[in-house]
TORLUM-143922 format. One line per 2 residues: their letters; for each residue x, y, z of C-alpha. Coordinates in Angstrom, 3 decimals. Last residue first. Example, Ala and Ser with C-alpha at 12.3 -4.5 7.8 and 13.67 -1.06 7.14 Angstrom:
BEGIN
SA = 13.670 -1.060 7.140; 12.300 -4.500 7.800
// end
This chain:
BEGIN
XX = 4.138 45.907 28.942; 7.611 45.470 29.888
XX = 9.823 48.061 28.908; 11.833 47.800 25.368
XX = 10.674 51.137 24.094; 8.594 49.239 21.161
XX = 6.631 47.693 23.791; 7.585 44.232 25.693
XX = 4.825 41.165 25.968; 5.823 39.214 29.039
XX = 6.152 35.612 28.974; 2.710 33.578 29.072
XX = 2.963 31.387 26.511; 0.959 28.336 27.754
XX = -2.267 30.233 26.423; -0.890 30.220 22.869
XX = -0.278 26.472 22.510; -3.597 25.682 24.577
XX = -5.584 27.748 21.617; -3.532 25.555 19.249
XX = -6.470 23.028 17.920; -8.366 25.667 15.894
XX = -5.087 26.213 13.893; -5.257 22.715 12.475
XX = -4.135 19.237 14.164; -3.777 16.424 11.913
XX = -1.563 13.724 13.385; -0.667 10.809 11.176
XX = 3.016 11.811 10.139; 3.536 12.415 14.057
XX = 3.135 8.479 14.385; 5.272 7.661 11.620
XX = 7.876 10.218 13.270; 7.385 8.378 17.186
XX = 7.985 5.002 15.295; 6.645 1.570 17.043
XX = 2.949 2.818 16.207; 0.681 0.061 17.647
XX = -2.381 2.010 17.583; -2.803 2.123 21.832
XX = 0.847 2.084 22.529; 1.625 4.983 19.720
XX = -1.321 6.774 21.545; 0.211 6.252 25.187
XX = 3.508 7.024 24.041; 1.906 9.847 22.585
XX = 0.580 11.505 25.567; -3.041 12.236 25.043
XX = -3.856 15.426 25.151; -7.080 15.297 23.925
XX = -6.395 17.112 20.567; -3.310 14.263 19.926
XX = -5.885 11.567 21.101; -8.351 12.996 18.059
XX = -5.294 12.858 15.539; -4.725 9.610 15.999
XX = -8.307 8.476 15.919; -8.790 10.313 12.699
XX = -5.943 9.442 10.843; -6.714 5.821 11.533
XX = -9.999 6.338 10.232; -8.728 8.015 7.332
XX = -7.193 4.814 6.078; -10.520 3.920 5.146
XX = -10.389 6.523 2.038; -11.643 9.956 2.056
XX = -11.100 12.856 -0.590; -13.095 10.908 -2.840
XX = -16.496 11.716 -0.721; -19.357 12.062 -3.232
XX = -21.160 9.101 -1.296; -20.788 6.860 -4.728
XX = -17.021 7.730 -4.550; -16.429 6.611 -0.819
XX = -18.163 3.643 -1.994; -15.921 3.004 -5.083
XX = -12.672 3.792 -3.095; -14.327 1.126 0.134
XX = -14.365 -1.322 -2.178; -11.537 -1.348 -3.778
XX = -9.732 -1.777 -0.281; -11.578 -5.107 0.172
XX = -10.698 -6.586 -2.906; -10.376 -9.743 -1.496
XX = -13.834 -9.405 0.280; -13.301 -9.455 4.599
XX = -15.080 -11.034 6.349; -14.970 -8.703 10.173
XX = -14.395 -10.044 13.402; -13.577 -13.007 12.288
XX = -14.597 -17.003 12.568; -18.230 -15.761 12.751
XX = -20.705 -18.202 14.692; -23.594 -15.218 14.627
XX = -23.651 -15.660 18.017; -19.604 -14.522 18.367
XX = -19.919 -12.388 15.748; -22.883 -10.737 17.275
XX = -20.603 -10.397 20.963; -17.796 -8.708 19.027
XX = -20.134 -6.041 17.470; -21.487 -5.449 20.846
XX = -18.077 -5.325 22.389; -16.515 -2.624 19.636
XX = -17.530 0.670 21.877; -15.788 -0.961 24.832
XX = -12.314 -0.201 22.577; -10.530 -3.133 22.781
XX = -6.421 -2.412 24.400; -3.741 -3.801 22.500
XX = -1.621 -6.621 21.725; 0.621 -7.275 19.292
XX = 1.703 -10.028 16.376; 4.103 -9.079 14.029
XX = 4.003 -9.974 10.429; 5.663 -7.231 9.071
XX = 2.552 -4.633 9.404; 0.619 -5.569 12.145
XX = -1.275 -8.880 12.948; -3.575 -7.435 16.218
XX = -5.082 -8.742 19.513; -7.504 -7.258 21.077
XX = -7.848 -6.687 25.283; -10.758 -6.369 26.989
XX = -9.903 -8.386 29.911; -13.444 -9.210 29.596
XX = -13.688 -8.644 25.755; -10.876 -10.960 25.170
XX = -9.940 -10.563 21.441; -7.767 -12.664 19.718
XX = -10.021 -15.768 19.257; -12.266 -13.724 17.686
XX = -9.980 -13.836 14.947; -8.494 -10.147 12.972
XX = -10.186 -9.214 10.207; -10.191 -5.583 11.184
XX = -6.195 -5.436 10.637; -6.349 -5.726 6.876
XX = -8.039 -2.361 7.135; -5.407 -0.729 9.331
XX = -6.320 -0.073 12.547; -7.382 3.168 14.535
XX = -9.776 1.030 17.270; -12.941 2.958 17.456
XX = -13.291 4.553 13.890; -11.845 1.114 12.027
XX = -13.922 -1.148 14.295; -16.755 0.842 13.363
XX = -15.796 1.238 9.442; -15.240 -2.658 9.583
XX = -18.503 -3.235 11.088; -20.731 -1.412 8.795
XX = -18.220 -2.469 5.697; -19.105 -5.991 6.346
XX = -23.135 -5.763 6.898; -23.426 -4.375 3.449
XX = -26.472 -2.749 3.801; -26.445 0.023 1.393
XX = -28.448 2.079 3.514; -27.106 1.867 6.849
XX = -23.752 2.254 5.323; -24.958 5.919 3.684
XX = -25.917 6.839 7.545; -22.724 5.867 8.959
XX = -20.633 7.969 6.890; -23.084 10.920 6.870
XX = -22.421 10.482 10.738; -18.895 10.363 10.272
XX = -18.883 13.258 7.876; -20.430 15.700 10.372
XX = -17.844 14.243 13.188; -14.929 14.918 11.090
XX = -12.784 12.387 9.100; -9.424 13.628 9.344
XX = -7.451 13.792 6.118; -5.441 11.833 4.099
XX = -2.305 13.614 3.028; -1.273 13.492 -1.118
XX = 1.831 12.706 -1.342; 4.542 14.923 -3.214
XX = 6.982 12.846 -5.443; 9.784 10.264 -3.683
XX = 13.538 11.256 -4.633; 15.651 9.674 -7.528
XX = 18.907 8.774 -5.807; 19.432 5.490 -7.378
XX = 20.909 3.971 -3.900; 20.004 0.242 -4.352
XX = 18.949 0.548 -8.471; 22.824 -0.305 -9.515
XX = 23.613 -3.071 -7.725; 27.279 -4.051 -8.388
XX = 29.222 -7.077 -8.633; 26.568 -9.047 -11.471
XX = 25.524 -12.680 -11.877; 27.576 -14.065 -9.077
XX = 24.509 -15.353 -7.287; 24.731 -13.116 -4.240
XX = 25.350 -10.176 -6.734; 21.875 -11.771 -8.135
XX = 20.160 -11.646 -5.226; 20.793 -7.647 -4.449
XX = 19.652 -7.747 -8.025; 16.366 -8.903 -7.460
XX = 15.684 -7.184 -4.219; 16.877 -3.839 -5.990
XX = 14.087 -4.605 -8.669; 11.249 -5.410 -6.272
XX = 12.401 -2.153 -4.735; 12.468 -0.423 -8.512
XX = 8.687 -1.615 -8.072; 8.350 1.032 -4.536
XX = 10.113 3.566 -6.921; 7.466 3.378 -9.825
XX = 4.724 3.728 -7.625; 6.046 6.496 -6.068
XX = 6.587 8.566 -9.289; 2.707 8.202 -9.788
XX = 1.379 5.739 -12.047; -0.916 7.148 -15.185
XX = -4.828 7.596 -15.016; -7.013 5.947 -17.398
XX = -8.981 4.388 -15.067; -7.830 0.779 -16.236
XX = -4.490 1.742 -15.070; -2.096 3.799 -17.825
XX = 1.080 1.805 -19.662; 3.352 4.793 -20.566
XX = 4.370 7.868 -19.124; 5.228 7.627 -15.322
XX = 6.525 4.395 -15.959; 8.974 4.990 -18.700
XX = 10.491 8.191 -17.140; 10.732 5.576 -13.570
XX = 12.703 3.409 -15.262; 14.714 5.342 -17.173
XX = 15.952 7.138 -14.253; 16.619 3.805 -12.540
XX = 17.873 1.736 -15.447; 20.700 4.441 -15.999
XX = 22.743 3.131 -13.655; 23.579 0.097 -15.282
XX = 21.280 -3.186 -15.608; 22.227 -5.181 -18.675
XX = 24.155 -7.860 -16.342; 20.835 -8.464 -14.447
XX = 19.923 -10.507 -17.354; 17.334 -10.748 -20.360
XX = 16.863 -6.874 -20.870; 15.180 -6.225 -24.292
XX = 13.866 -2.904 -23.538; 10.302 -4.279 -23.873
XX = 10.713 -7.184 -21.909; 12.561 -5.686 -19.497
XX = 9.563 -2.824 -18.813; 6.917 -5.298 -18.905
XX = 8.889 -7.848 -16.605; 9.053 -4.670 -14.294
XX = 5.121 -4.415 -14.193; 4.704 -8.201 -13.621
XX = 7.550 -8.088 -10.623; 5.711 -5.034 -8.901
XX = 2.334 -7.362 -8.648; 4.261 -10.021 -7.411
XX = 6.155 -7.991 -4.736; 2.082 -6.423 -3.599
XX = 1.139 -10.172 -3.232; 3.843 -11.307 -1.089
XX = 3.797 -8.104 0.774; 0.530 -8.500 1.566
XX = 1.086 -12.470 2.163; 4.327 -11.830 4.929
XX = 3.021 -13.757 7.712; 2.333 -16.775 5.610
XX = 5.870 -16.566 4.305; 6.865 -15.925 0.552
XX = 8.398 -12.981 1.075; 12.118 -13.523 0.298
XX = 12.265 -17.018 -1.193; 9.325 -16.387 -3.119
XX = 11.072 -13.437 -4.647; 14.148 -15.490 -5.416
XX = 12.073 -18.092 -6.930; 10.287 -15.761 -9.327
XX = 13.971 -14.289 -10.506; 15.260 -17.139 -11.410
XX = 15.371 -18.800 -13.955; 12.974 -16.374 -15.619
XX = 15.824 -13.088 -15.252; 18.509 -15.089 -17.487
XX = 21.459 -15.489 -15.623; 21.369 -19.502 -16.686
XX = 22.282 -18.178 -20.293; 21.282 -21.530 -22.389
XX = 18.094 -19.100 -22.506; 15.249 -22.282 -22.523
XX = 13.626 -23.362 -26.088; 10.539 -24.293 -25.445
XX = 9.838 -22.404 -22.139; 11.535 -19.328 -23.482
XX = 8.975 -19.233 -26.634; 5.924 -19.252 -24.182
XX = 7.380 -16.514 -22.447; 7.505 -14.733 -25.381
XX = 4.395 -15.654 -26.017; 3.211 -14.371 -22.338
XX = 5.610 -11.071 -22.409; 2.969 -10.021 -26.069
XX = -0.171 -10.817 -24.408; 1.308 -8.427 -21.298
XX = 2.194 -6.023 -23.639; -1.158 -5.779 -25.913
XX = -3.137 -5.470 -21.813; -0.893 -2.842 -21.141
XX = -1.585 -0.870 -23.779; -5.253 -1.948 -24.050
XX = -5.695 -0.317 -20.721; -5.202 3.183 -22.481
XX = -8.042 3.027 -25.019; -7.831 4.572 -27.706
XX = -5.049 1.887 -29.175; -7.765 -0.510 -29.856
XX = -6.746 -4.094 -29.716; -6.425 -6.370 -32.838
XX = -3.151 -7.345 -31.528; -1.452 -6.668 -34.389
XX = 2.013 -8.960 -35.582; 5.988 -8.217 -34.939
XX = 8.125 -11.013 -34.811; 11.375 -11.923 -32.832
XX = 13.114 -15.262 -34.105; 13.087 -18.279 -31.622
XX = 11.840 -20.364 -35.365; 9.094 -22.475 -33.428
XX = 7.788 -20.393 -30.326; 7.970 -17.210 -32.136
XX = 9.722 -14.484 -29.611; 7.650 -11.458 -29.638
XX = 6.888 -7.805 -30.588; 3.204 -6.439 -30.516
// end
């Protein structure tokens, strides 16, 4: 690893003593090698006040460091650690070394180098949602007077293929339910239930009791951005409700912090990886679709404020368009061109 010595500010070079084999030590011999540098800046500050560790971290906190906006918080903080990574190792102390190149280079360097713990490399859309941390950064610094042009707002590079989530069916459901019922976990029973009944994200299960009026029944939702809406409870969800309520529960569901981890390594165990808990939502959205329900009434119901989001969801097949084909009923002509 390359870094700045503490005492003499010069850059050396010295092992990690990590195995190269294995792709997490990558990131984990860059990381060690940011921290001492890091360690060098702190004793002997960049008389440049431009300098990225001024103050970046404060501008981030500035933007999303509201209660309402925590996810986001968390998910900017996690970008800002990979793109520290990528400055560090290209030598980029200030905004001023940005051009338009960054971008491209960016994204090259992150789909190739510094693999997750599994191995696998980040996807291209990864690497764009952290060139947003970047953007926010820089947007900042022409604020600041650092730099008069932001070079990673409109790079151009365009999002790779994503993978759909599918439907759950009904014979998947119940093996859904069944594997739950043996592991136990009282958490994931209930959050799978409230996620099959109610279509809602899983940060969304958590919700308070307080926010849910089974009488009325009405629930109560913190959506994406920090709003708060209201929707109608699903009578399938009132038993669960009532147990919390006995059981003295502050939520409807406790969430773990790595909630969403979770649910990857069960769907694993239950040879399912095509699933994920955001399926649920897929599911109920696409099941109101089959129904007929109108979508303003579905959008109402899972708090979609886009119509196109809400379309994205839908996942109708060729089994679902026998109504389709029986509302054409203009006449068929023959090859003559008379009616048939």
């Amino acid at each position: 690893m390359s870094f700045l010595d503490p005492k003499s500010g010069k850059r050396l070079t010295r092992s990690t003593k990590l195995r190269t084999d294995q792709p997490s030590n990558h990131k984990k011999a860059y990381e060690l090698a940011l921290k001492r540098s890091q360690e060098a800046r702190a004793m002997k500050p960049i008389l440049d006040h431009s300098a990225w560790h001024q103050w970046a971290p404060q501008a981030l906190k500035e933007r999303y460091g509201l209660a309402s906006q925590k996810k986001t918080w968390e998910r900017m903080e996690r970008c800002h650690r990979v793109l520290e990574l990528f400055l560090a190792e290209r030598g980029i102390v200030g905004p001023a070394q940005i051009d338009a190149n960054t971008p491209s280079e960016y994204v090259t360097w992150r789909e190739t180098t510094h693999p997750r713990r599994s191995g696998k490399l980040a996807t291209r859309n990864t690497a764009l949602t952290e060139l947003k941390c970047l953007s926010v950064l820089l947007m900042k610094a022409t604020k600041l007077g650092f730099v008069d042009v932001n070079h990673v707002r409109r790079h151009g590079i365009k999002k790779g293929d994503v993978e759909e989530k599918p439907e759950i069916t009904e014979p998947e459901a119940a093996v859904i339910r069944g594997e739950l019922a043996k592991h136990g976990v009282q958490w994931m029973i209930d959050c799978f239930e409230v996620g099959m009944h109610q279509g809602c994200r899983i940060s969304e299960t958590g919700m308070p009791l307080t926010w849910i009026d089974t009488e009325r029944k009405v629930i109560t939702f913190r959506i994406k951005g920090g709003k708060v809406k209201a929707t109608a409870l699903h009578p399938g969800l009132i038993n669960i409700v009532q147990r919390r309520r006995k059981e003295g529960a502050v939520r409807l569901v406790d969430l773990p912090r790595m909630a969403s981890k979770d649910w990857w390594s069960f769907f694993q165990d239950i040879k399912m990886p095509h699933l994920c808990f955001h399926c649920t939502r897929v599911t109920v959205i696409t099941k109101m679709a089959r129904a007929g329900v109108p979508m303003a009434v579905a959008m109402a119901y899972v708090l979609h404020s886009s119509s196109l989001v809400h379309k994205i969801y839908q996942r109708l097949g060729i089994s679902d368009l026998g109504s389709a084909v029986a509302a054409i009923s203009s006449p068929i002509l023959s090859t003559t061109g008379a009616s048939a």
